[in-house]
C-alpha positions in Angstrom: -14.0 9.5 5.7 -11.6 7.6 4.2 -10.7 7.0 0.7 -9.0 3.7 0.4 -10.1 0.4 2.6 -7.7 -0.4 5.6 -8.2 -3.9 5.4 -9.3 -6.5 7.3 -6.7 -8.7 9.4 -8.8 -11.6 9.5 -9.9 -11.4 5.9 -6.9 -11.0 3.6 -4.9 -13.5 2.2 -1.6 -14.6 0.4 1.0 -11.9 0.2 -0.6 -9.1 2.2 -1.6 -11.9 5.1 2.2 -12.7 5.4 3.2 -8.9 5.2 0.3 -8.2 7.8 1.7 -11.3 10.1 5.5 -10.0 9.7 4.6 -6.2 10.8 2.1 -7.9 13.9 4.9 -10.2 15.7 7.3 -6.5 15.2 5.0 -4.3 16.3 2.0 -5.9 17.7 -0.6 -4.3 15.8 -0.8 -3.7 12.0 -1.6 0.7 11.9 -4.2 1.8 9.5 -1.7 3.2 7.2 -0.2 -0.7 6.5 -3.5 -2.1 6.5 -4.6 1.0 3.8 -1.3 0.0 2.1 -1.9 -3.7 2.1 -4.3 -2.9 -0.9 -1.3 -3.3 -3.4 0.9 -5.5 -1.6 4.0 -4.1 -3.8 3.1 -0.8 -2.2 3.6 -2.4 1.8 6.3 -4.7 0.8 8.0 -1.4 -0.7 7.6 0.9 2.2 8.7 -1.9 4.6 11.9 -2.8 3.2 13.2 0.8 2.3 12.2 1.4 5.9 13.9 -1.8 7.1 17.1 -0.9 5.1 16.8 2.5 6.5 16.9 1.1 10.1 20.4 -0.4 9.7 21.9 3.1 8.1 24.0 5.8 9.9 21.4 7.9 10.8 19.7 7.3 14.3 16.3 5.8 15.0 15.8 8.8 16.5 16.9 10.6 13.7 14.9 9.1 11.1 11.7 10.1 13.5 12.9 13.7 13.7 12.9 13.8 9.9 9.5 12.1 9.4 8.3 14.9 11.4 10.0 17.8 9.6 8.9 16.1 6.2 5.0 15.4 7.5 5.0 18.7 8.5 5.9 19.8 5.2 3.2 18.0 3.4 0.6 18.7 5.9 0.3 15.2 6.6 -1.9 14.8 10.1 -1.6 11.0 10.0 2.3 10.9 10.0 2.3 13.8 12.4 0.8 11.6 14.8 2.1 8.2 14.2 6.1 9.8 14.4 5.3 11.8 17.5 3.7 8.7 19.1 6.4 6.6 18.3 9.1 9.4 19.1 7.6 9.6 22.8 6.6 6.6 23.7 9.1 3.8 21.6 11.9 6.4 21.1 11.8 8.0 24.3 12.6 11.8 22.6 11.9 14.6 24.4 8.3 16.4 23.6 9.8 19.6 22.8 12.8 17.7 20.4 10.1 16.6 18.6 8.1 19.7 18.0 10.8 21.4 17.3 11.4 19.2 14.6 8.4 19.7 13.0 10.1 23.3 11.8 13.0 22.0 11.3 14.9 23.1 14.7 16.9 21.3 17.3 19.4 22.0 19.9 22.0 19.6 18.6 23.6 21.7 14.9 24.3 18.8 13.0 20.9 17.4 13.4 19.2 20.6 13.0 21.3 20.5 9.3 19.7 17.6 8.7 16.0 18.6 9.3 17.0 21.4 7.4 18.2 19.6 4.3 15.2 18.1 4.3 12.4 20.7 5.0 15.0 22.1 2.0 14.8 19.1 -0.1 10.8 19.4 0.3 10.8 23.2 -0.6 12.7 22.7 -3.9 11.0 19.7 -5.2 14.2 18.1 -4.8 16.3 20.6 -7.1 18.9 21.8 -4.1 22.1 23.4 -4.9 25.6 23.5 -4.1 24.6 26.0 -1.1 22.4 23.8 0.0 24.2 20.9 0.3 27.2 22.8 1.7 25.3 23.8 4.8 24.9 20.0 5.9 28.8 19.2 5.5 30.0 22.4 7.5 27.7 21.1 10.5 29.1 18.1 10.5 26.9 15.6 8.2 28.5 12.9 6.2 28.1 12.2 2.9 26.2 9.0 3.4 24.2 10.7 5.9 23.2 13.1 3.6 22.2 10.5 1.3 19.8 8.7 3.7 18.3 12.0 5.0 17.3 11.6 1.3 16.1 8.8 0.8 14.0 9.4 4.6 12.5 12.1 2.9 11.7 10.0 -0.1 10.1 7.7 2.3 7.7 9.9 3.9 6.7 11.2 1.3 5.5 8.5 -0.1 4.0 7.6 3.5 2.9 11.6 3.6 1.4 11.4 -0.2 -0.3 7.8 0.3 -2.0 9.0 4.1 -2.9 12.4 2.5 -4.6 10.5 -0.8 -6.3 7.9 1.0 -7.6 10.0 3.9 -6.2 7.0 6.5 -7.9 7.4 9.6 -5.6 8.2 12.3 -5.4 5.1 14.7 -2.5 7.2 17.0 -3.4 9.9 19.6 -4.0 13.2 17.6 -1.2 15.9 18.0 
């Protein structure tokens, strides 16, 4: 059961109405996790715009998905697990395997498999990498910038891993 109220579309007001409108004309439905998060509208209006900035950054759509996965997996997170896979499939068009592999940090493609690495790594140490770590992501290939958005991906699902796992969202994606 959950923990937090996923709120009503048709009942909230003010800021978290016009955040709830904004995500319904991009996706066409507002996921339990916004409507959970819509409680503190600083909290959505937070997560959507470092995951709007994150959109327009160097790392792939696809990319960004991959890490979500890596990260949820991490942190035991079922809700993200589902929503990334979903999306990755079906939106993203990634192949089922890509995307499992993922979720351990793997993929055919080195430089990307550097990047899930980083940060399953980044996960692992609490944030605390070293020069090693790092390292292993330039000599496959990863920018510097790159490796700063893999980052700040990882910042943001953990934030979306942390918030799921707290509140106990109900999953409103097919289960994986």
């Amino acid at each position: 059961m959950a923990r937090l109220t996923a709120l009503n579309l048709e009942e909230v007001t003010g800021k978290t109405k016009d955040l709830f409108n904004a995500v319904q004309a991009k996706l066409g439905v507002v996921p339990n996790m916004m409507r959970t998060m819509g409680n503190s509208p600083a909290v959505l209006e937070g997560y959507l715009n470092l995951s709007g900035a994150l959109s327009h950054g160097k790392l792939s759509a696809k990319t960004g998905e991959l890490i979500a996965l890596a990260v949820s997996e991490s942190n035991s997170c079922d809700y993200c697990l589902a929503a990334h896979t979903f999306i990755g499939e079906k939106l993203l068009k990634a192949d089922p395997v890509a995307l499992h592999a993922a979720r351990t940090g793997n993929s055919t493609d080195a430089k990307t498999e550097a990047i899930l690495q980083l940060a399953k790594t980044l996960i692992s140490k609490g944030g605390l990498v070293n020069d090693e770590d790092v390292n292993k992501a330039k000599n496959a290939g990863v920018s510097d910038a790159e490796i700063a958005e893999t980052v700040a991906h990882t910042a943001l699902n953990v934030l979306t891993n942390y918030f799921n796992n707290l509140a106990n969202t109900e999953i409103d994606f097919p289960a994986v």
